[in-house]
Backbone of each chain as ProteinMPNN parsed JSONL, in Angstrom:
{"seq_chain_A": "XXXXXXXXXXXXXXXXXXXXXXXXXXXXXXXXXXXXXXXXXXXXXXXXXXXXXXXXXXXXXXXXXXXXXXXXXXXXXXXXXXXXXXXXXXXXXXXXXXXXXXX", "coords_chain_A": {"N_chain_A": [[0.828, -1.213, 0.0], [0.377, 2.087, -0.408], [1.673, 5.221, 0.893], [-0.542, 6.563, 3.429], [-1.694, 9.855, 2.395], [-1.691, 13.215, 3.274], [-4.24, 15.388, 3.597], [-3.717, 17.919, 4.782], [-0.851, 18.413, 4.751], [2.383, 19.703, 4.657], [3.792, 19.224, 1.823], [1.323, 19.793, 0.292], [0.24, 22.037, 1.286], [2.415, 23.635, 0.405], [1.955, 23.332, -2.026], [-0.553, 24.556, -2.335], [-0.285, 27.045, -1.841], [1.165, 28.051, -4.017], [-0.517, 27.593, -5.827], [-2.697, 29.856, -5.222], [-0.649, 31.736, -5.438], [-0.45, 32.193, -8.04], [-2.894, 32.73, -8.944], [-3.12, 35.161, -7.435], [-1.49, 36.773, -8.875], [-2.768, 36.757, -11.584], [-4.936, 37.931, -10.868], [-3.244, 40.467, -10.211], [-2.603, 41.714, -13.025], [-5.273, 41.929, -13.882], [-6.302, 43.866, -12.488], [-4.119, 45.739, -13.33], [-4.228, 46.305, -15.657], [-6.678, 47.475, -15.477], [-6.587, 49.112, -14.199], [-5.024, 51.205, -16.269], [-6.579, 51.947, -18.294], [-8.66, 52.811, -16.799], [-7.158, 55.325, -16.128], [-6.772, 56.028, -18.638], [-9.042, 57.121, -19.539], [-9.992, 59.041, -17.336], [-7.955, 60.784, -17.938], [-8.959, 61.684, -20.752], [-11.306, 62.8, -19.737], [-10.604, 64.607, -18.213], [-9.426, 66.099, -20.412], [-11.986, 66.726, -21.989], [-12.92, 68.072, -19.703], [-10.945, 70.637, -19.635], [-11.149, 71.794, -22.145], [-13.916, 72.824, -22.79], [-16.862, 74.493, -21.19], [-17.383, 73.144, -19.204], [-18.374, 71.889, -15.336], [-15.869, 71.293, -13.057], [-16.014, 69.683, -11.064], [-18.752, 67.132, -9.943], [-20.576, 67.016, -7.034], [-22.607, 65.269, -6.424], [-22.828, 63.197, -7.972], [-20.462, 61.784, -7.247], [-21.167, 60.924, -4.767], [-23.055, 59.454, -5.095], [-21.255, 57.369, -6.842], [-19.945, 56.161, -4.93], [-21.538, 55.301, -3.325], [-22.668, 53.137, -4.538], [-20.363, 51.703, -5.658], [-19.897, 50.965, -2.879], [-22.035, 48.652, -2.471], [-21.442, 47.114, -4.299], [-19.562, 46.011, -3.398], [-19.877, 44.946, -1.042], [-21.568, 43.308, -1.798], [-20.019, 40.976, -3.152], [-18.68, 40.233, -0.973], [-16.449, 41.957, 0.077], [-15.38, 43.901, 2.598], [-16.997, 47.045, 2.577], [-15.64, 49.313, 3.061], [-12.967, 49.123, 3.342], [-12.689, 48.754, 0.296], [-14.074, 51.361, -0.556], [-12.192, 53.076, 0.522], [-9.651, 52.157, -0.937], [-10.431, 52.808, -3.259], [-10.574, 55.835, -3.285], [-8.099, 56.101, -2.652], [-6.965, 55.545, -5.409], [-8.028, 57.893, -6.802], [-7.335, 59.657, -6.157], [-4.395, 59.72, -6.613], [-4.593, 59.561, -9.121], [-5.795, 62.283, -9.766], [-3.978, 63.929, -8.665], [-1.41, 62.956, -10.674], [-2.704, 63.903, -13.043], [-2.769, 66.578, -12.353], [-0.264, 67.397, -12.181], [0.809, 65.966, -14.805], [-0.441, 68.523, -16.383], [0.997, 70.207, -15.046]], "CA_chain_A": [[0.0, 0.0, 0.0], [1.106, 3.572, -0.365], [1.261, 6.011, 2.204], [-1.532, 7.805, 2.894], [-1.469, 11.303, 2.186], [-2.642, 14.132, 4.521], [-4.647, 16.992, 2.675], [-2.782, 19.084, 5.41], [0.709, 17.927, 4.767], [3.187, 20.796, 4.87], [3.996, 19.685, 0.868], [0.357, 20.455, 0.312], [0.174, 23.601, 1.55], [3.207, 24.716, -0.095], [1.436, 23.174, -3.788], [-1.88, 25.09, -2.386], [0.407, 28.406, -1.748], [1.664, 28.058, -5.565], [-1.876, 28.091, -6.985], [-2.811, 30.849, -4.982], [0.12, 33.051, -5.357], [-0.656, 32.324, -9.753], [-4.219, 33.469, -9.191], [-3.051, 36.36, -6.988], [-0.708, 37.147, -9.931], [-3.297, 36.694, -12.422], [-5.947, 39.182, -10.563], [-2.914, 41.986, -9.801], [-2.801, 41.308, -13.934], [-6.408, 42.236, -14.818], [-5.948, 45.457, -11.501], [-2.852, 47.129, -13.545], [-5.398, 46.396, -16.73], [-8.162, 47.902, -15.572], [-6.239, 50.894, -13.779], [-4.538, 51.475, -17.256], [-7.921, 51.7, -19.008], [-9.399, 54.19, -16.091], [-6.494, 56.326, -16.468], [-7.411, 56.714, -20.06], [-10.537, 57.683, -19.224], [-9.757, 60.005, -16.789], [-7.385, 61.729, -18.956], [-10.333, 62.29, -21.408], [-12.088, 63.569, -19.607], [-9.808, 66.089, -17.749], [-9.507, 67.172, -21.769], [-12.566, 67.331, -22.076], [-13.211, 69.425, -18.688], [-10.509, 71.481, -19.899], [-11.598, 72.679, -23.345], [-15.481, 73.35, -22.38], [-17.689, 75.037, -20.178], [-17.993, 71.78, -17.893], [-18.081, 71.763, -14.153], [-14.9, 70.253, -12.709], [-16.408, 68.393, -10.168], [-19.909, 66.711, -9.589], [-20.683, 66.188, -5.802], [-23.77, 64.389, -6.692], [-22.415, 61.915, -9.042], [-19.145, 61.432, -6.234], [-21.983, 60.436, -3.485], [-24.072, 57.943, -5.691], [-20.589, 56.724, -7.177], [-19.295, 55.489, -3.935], [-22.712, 54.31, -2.499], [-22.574, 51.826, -5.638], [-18.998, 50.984, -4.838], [-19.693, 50.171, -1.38], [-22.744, 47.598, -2.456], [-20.376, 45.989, -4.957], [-18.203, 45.453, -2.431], [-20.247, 43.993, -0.407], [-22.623, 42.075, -2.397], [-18.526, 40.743, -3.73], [-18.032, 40.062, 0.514], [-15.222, 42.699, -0.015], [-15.135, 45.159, 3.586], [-16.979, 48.186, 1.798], [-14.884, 50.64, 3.785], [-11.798, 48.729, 2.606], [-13.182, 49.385, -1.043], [-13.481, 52.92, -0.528], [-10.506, 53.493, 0.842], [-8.428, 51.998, -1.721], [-11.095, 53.604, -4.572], [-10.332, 56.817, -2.824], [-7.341, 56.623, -2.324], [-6.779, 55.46, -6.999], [-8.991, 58.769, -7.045], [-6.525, 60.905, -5.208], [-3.55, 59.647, -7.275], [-4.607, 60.282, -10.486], [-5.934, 63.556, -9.607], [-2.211, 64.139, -8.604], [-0.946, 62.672, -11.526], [-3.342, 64.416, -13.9], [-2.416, 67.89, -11.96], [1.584, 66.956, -11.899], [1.498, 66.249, -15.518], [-0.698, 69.753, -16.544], [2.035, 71.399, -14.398]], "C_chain_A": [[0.863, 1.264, 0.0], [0.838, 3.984, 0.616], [0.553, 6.616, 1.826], [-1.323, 9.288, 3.124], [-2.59, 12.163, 2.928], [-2.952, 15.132, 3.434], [-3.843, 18.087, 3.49], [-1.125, 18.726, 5.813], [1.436, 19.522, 4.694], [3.656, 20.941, 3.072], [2.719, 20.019, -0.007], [-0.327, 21.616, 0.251], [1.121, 24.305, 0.632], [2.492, 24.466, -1.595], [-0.06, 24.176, -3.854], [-1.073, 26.811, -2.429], [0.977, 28.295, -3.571], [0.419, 28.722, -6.769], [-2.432, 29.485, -6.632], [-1.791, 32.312, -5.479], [-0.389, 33.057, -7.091], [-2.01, 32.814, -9.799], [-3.734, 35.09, -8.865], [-2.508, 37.19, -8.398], [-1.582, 37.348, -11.277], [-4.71, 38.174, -12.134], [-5.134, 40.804, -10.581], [-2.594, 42.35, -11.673], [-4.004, 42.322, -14.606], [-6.709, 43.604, -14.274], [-4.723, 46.309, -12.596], [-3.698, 47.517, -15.474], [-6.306, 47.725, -16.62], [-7.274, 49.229, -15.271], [-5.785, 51.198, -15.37], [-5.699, 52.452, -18.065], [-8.955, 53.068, -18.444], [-8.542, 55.243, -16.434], [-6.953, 56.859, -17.814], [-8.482, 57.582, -20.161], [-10.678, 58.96, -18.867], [-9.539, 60.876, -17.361], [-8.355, 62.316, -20.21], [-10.97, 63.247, -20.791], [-11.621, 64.852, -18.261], [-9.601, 66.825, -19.14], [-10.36, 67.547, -22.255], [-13.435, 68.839, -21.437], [-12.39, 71.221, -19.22], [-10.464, 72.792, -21.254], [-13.079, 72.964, -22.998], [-15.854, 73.576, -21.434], [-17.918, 73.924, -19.198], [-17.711, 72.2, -16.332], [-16.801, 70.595, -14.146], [-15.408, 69.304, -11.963], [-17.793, 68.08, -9.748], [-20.463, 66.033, -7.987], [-21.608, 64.966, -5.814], [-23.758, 63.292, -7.104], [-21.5, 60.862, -8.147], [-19.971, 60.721, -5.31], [-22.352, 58.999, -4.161], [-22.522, 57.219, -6.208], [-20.164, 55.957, -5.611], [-20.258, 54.509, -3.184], [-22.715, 52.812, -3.166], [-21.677, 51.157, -5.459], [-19.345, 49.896, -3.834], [-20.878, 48.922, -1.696], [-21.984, 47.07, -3.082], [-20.276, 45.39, -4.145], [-19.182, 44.431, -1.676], [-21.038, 42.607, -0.488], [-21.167, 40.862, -3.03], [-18.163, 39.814, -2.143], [-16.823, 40.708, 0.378], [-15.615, 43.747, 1.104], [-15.305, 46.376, 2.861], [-16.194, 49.488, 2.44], [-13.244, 50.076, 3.47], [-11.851, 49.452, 0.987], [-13.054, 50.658, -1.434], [-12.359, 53.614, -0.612], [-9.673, 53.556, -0.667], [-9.467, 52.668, -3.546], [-10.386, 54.837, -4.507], [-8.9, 57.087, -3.253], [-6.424, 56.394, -4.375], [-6.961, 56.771, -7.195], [-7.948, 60.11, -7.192], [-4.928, 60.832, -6.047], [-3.393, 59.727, -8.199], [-5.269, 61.416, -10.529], [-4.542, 64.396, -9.863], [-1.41, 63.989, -10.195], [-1.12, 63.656, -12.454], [-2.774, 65.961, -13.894], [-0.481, 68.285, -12.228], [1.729, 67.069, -14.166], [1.018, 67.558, -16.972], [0.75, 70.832, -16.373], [3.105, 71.996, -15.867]], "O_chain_A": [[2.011, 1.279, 0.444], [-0.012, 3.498, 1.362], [0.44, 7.177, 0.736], [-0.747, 9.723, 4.121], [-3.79, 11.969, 3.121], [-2.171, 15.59, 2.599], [-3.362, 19.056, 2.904], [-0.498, 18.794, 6.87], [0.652, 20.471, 4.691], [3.886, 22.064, 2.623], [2.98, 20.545, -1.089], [-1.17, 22.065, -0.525], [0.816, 25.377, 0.11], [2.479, 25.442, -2.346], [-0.614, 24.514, -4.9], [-1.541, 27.646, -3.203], [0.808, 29.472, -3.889], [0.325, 29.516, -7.704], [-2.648, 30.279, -7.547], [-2.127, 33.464, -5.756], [-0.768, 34.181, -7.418], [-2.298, 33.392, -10.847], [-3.862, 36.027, -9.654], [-3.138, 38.14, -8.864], [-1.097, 38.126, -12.099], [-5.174, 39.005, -12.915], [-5.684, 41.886, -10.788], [-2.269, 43.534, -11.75], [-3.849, 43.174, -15.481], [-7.196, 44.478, -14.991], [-4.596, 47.528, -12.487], [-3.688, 48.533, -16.169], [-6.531, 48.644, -17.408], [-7.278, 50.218, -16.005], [-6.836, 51.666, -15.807], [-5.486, 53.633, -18.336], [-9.632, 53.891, -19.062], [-9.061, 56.169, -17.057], [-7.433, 57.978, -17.994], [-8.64, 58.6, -20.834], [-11.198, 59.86, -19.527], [-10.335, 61.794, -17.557], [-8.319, 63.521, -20.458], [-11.171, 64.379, -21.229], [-12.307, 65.681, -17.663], [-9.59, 68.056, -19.13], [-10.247, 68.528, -22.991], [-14.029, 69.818, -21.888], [-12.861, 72.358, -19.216], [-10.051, 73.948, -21.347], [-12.99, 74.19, -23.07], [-15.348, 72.974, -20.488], [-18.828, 74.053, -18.379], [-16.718, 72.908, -16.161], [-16.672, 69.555, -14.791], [-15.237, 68.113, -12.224], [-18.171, 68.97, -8.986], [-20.698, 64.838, -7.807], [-21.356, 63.882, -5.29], [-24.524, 62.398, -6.745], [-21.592, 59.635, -8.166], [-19.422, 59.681, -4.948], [-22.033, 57.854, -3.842], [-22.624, 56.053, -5.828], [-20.276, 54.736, -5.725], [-20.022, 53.426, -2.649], [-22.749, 51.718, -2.604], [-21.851, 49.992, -5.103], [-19.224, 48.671, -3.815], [-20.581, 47.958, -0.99], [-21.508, 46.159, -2.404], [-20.781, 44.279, -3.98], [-19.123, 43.21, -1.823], [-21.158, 41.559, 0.147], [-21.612, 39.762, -3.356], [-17.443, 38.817, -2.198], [-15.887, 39.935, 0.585], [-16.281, 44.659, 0.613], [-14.307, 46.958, 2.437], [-16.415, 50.627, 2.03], [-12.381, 50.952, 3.408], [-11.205, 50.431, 0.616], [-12.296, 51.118, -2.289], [-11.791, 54.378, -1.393], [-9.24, 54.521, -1.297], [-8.968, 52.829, -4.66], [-9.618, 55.112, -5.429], [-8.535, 58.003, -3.99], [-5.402, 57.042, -4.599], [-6.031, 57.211, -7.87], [-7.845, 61.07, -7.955], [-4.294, 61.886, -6.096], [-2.259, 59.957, -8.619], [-5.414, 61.712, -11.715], [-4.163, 65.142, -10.766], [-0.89, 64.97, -10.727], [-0.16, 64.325, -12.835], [-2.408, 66.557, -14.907], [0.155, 69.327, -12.39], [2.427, 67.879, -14.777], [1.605, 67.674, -18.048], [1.281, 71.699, -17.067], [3.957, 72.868, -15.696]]}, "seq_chain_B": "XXXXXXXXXXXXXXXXXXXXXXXXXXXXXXXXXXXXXXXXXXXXXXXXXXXXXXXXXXXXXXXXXXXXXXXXXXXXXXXXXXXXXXXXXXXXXXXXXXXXXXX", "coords_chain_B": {"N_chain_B": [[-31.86, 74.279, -44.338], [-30.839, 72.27, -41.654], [-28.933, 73.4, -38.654], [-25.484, 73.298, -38.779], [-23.891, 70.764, -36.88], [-21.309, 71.152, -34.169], [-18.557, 69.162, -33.453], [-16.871, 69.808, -31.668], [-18.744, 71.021, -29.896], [-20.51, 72.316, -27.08], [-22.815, 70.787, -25.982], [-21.713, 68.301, -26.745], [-19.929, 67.142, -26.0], [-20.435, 67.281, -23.412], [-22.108, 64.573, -24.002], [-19.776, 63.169, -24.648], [-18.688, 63.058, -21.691], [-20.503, 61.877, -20.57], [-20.929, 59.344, -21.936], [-17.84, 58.635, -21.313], [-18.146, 58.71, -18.246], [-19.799, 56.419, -17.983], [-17.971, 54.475, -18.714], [-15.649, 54.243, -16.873], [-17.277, 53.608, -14.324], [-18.406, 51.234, -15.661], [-15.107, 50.136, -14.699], [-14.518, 50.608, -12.479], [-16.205, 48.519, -11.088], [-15.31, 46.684, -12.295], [-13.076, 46.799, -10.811], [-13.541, 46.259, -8.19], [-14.42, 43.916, -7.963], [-12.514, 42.735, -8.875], [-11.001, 43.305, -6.502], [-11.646, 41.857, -4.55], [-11.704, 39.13, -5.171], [-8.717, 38.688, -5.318], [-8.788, 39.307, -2.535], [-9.556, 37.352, -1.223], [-8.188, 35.65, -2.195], [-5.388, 35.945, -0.714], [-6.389, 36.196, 1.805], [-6.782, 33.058, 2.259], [-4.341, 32.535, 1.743], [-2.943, 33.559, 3.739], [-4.16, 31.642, 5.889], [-3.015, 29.502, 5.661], [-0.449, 29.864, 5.662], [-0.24, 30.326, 8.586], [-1.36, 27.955, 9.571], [0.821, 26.19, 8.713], [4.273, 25.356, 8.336], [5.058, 27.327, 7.216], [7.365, 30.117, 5.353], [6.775, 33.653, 6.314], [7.242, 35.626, 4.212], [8.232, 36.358, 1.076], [10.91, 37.513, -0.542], [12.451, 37.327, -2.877], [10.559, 36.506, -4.427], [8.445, 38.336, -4.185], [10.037, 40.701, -4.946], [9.878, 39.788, -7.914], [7.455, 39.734, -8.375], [6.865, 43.149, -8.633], [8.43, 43.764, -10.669], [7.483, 43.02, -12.464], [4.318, 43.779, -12.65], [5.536, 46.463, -13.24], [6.254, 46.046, -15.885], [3.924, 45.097, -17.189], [2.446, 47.268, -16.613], [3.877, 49.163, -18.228], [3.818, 48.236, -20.897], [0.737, 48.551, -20.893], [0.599, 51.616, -21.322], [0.616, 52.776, -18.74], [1.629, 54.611, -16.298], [4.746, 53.06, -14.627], [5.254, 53.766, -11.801], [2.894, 54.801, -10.902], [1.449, 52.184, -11.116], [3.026, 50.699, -9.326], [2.726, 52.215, -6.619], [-0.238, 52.228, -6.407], [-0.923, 49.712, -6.223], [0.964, 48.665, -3.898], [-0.213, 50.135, -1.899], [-2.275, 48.386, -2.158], [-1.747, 46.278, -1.018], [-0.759, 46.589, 1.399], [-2.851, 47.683, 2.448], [-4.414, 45.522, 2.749], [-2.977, 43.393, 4.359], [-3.144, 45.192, 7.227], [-5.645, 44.873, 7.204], [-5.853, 42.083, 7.173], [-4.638, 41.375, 9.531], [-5.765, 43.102, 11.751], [-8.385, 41.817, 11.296], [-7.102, 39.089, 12.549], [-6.627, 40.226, 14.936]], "CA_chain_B": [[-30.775, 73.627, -43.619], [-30.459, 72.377, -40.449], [-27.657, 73.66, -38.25], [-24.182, 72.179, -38.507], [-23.615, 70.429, -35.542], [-20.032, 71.339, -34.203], [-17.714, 68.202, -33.372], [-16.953, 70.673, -29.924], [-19.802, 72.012, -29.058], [-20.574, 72.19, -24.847], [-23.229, 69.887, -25.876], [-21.257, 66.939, -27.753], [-18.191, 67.228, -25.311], [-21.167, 66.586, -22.059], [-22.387, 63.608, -24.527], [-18.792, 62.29, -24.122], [-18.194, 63.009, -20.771], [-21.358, 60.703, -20.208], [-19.89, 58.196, -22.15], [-16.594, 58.017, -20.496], [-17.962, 58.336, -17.103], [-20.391, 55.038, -17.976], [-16.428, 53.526, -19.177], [-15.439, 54.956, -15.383], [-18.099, 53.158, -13.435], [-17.928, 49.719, -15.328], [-14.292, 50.015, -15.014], [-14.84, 50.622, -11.405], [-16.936, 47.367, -10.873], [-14.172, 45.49, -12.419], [-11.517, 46.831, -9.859], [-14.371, 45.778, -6.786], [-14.502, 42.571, -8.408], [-11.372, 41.926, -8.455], [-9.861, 43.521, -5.138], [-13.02, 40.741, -3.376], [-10.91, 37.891, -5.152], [-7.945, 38.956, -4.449], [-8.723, 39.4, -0.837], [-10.146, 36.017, -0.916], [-6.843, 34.412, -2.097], [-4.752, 36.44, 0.357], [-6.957, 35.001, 2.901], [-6.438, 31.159, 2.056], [-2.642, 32.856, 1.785], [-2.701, 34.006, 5.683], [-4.489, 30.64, 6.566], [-2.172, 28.35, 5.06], [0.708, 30.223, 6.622], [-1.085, 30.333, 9.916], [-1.573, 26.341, 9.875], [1.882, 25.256, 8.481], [5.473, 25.942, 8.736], [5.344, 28.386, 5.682], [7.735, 31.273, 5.74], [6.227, 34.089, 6.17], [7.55, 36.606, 3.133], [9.577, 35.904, 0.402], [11.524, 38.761, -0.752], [12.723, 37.241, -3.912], [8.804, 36.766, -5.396], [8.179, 39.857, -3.812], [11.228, 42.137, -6.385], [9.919, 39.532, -9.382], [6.169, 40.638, -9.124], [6.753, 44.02, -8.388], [9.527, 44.166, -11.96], [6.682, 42.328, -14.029], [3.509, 44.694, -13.163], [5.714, 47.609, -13.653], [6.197, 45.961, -17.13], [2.809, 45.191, -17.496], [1.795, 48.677, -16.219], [4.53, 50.334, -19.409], [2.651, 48.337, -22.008], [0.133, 49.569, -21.026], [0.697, 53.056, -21.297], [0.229, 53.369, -17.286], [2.795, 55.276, -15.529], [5.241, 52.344, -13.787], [5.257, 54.263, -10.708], [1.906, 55.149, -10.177], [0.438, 51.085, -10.984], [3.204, 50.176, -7.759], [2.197, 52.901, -6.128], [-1.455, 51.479, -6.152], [-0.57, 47.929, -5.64], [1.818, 49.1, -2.375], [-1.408, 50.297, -0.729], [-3.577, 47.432, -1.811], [-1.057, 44.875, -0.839], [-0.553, 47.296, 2.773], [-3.99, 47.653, 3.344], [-4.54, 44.009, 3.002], [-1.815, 43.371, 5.544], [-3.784, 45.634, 7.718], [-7.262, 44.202, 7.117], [-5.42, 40.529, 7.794], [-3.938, 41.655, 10.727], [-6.954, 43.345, 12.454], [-9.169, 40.472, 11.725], [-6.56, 38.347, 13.377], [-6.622, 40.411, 16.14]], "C_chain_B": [[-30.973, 73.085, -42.085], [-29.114, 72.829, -39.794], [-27.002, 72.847, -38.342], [-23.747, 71.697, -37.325], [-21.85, 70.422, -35.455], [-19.331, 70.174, -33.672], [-17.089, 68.725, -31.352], [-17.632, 71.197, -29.58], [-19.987, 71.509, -27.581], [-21.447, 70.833, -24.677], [-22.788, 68.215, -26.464], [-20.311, 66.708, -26.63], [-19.595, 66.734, -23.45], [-21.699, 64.772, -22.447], [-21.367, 62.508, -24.162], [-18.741, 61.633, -22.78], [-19.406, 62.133, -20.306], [-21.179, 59.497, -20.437], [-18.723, 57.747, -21.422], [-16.841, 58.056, -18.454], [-19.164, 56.932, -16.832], [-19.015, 53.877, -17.611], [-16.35, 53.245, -17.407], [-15.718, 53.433, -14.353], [-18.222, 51.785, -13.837], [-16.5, 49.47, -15.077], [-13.837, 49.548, -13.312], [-15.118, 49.054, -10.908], [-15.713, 46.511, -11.186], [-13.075, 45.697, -11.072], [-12.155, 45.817, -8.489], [-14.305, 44.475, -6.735], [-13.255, 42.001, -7.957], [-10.335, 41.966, -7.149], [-10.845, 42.268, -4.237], [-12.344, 39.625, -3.611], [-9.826, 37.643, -4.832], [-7.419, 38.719, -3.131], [-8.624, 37.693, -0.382], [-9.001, 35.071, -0.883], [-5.774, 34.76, -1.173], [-5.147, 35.765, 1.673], [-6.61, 33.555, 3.337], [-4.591, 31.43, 2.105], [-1.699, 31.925, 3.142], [-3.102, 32.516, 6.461], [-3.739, 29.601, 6.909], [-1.146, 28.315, 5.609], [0.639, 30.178, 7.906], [-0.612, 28.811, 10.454], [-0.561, 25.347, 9.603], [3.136, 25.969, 8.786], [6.192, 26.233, 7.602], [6.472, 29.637, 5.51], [6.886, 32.423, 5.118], [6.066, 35.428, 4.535], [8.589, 36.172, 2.64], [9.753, 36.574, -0.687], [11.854, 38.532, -2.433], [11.31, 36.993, -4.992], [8.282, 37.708, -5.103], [8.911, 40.707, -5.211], [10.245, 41.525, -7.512], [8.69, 40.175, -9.317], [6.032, 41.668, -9.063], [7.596, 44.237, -9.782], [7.973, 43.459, -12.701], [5.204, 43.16, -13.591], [4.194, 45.746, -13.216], [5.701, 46.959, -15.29], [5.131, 45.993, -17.568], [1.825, 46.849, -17.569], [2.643, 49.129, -17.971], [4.053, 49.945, -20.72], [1.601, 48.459, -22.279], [-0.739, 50.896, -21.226], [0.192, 53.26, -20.321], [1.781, 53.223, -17.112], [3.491, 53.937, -14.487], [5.468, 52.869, -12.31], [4.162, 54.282, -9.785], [1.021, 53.555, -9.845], [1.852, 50.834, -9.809], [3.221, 50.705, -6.825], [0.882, 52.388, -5.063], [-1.317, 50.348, -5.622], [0.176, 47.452, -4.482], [0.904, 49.444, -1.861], [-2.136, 49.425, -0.856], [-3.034, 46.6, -0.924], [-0.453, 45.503, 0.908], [-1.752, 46.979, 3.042], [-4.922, 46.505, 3.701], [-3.883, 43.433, 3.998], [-2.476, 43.394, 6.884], [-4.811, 44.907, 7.85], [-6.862, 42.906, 8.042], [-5.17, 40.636, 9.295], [-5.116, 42.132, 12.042], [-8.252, 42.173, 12.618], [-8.711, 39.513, 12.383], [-6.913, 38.44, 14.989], [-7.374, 40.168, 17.319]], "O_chain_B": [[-31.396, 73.981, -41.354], [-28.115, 72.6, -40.476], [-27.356, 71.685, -38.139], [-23.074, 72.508, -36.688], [-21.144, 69.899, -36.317], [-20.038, 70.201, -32.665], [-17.008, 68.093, -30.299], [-17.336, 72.086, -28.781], [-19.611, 70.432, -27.117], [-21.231, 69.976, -23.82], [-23.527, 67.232, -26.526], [-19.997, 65.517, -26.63], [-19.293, 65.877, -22.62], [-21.717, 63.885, -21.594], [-21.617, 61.418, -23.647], [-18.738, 60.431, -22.517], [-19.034, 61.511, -19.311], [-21.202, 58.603, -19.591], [-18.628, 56.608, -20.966], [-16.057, 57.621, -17.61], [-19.374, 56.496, -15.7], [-18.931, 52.957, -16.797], [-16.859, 52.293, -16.816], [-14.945, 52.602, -13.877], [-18.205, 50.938, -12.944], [-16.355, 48.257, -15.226], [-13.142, 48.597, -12.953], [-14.201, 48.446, -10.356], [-15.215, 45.736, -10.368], [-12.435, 44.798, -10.527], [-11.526, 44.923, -7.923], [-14.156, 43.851, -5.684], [-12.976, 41.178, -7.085], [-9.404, 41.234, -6.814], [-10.413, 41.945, -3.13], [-12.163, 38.892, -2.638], [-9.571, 36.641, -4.165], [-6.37, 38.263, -2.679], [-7.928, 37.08, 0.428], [-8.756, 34.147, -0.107], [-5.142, 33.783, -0.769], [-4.476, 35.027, 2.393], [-6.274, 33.095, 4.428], [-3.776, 30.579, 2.461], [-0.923, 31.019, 3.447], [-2.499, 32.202, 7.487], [-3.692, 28.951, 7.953], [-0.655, 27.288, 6.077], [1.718, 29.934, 8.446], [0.169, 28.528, 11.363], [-0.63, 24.159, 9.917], [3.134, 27.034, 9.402], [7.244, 25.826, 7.109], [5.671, 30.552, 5.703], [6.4, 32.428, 3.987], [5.035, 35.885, 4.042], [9.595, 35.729, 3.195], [9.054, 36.441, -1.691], [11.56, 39.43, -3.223], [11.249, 37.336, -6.173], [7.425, 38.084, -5.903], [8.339, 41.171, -6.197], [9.671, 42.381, -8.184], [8.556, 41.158, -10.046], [4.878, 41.898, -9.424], [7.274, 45.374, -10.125], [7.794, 43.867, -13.848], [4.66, 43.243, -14.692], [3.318, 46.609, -13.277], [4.928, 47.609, -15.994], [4.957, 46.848, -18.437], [0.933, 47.285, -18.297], [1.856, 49.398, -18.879], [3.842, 50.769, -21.61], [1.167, 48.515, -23.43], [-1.935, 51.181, -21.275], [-0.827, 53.943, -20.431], [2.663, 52.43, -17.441], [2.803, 53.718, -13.49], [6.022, 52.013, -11.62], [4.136, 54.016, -8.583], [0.244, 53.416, -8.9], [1.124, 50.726, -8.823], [3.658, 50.083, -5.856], [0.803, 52.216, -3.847], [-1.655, 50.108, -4.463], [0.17, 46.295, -4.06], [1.002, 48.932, -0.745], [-2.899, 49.253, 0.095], [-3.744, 46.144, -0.028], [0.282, 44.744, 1.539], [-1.947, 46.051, 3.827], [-5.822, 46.446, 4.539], [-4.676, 42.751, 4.646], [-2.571, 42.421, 7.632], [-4.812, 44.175, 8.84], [-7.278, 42.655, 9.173], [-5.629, 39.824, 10.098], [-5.216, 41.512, 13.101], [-8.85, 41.799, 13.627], [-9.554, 38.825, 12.96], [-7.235, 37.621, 15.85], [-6.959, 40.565, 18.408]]}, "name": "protein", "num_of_chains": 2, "seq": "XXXXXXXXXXXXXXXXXXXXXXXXXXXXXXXXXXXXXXXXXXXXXXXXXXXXXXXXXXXXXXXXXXXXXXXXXXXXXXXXXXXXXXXXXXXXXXXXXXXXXXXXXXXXXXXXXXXXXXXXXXXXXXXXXXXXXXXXXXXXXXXXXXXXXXXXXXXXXXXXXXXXXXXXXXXXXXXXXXXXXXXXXXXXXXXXXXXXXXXXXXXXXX"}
């Protein structure tokens, strides 16, 4: 007979830590994607703010955008105040960016 | 005749900016999406390490995925700074999160 094998063996874990770290790798993947993609966006539409009569900033739109966020998140089981945060804090860096490369 | 509609007019350039802030908001959803799976595999990470005799950080898969989404970030056309920028606070405030739920 063979030995039997523990699902919680120590070389187990390290073959379960492998698949994980290739997903992790595969999600921070479709994150530098997607940011890529918003940036574009952004940048639009700071050119468009900047050639026409537009309001720079919409409080109204900023409220309902985040409320939506935060159900994602949660309907996702993602900590909607985690979510925020790190929305917020994308928000705040390409603001920067956007302003940095105006300068 | 009817009027020529101008290619910049205040009203074609708000048309956009409706368009690209639809782009925005599914673009959004994708990030929620994916920071929830993410989390999820970080989780099974922390568990795994928790329950075996894993080391805890390992510095040399640390440099490689931090050199391959800056590459990913320069093709692109996102700023290599700003996507490990982002990915230094997700991959902090995950830390955090882990750490407090431990607590």
């Amino acid at each position: 007979m063979t030995q039997p094998s523990s699902p919680t063996s120590n070389q187990d874990a390290l073959a379960q830590l492998v698949r994980h770290r290739a997903s992790i790798d595969n999600l921070d993947a479709i994150l530098i994607h997607t940011l890529a993609e918003r940036f574009k966006q952004t940048q639009a539409v700071g050119a468009l703010k900047a050639t026409h009569d537009l309001p720079p900033s919409d409080p109204a739109r900023e409220e309902k955008q985040i409320a939506r966020l935060r159900q994602l998140a949660a309907d996702a089981e993602l900590d909607p105040d985690f979510a925020e945060k790190v929305l917020n804090f994308i928000i705040q860096e390409v603001i920067k960016h956007h302003q940095a490369h105006r300068a």
